[in-house]
C-alpha positions as CSV (number, residue, x, y, z in Angstrom):
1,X,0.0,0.0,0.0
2,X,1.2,3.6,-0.8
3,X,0.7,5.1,2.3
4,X,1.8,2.4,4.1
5,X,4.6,4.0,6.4
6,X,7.4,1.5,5.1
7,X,7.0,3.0,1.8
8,X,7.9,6.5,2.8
9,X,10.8,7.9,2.5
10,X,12.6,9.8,5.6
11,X,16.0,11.0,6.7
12,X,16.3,7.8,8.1
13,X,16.0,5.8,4.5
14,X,16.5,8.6,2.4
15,X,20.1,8.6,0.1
16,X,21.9,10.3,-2.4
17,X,21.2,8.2,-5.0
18,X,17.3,9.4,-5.3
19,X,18.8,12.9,-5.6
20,X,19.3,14.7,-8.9
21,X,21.6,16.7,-7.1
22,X,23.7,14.3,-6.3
23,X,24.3,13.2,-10.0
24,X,24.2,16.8,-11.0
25,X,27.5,17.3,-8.9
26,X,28.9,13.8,-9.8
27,X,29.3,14.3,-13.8
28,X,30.2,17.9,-13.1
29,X,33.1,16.6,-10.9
30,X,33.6,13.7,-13.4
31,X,33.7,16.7,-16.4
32,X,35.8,18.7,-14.4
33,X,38.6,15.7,-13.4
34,X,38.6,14.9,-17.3
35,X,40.1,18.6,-17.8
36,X,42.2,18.7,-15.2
37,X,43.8,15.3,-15.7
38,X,44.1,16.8,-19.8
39,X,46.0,19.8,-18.3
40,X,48.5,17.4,-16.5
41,X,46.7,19.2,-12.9
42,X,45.6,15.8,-11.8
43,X,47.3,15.6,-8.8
44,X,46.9,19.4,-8.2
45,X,43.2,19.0,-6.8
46,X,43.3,16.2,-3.9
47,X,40.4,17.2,-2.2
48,X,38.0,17.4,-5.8
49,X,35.0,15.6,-5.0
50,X,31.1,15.3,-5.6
51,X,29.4,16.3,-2.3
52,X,25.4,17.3,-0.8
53,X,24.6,20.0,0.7
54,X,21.8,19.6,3.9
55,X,19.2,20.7,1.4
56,X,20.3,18.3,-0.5
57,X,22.0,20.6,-3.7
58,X,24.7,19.0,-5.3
59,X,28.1,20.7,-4.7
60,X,31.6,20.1,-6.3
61,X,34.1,20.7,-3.9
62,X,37.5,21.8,-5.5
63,X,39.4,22.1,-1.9
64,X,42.7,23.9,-1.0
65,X,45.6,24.1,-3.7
66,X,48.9,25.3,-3.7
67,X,50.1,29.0,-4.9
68,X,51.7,27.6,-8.2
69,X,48.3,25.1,-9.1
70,X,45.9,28.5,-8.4
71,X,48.1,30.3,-10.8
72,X,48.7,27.5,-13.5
73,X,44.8,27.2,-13.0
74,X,44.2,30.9,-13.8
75,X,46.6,31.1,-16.2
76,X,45.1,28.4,-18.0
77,X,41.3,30.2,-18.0
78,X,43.0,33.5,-19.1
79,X,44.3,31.2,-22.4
80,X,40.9,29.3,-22.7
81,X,39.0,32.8,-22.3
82,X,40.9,34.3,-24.9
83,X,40.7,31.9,-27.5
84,X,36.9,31.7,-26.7
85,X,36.8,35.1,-27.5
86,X,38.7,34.8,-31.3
87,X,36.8,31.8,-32.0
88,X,33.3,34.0,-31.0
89,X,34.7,36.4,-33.3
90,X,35.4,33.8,-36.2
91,X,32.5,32.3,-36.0
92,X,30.5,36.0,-35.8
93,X,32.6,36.8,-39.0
94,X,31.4,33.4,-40.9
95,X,27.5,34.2,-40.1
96,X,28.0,37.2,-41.4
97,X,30.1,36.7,-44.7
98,X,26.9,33.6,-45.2
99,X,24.4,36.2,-44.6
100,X,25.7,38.4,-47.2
101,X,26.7,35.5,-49.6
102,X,30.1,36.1,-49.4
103,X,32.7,32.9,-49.2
């Protein structure tokens, strides 16, 4: 029966595995681990890991890092960030030379 007290979930039975926010955080952690370990950072980032919050909101937790792996780590948005930027601007100059039928 459905409202049969064993059915019901509490904090008692209750687990992150019936939480989207658990999964949320556990593919952005996985995503996030994939580009580290690609920028040779993977053992930069001991303390990464999926995690709850009490509400229940998934959370990555990046933890404490040294001077030098904050710096590579900035360093390494500043290139992405620019290159996001000329590529935005490449692909803004393509629409615009297909609008105008230009090749």
């Amino acid at each position: 029966m459905v409202d049969d007290p064993t059915h019901r979930h509490d904090a008692a039975t209750w687990s992150p595995l019936d939480s989207d926010g658990w999964y949320a955080a556990r593919n952005a952690t996985t995503a996030l681990r994939d580009a580290l370990i690609r920028a040779g950072l993977e053992k930069d980032f001991p303390y990464l890991r999926a995690d709850l919050n009490a509400f229940g909101h998934g959370l990555v937790e990046l933890g404490r890092v040294s001077p030098a792996t904050a710096e590579r780590l900035a360093e390494l948005l500043r290139l992405a960030l620019t290159s996001g930027v000329q590529r935005l601007g490449e692909s803004r100059d393509e629409t615009a030379e297909h609008r105008t039928g230009r090749d």
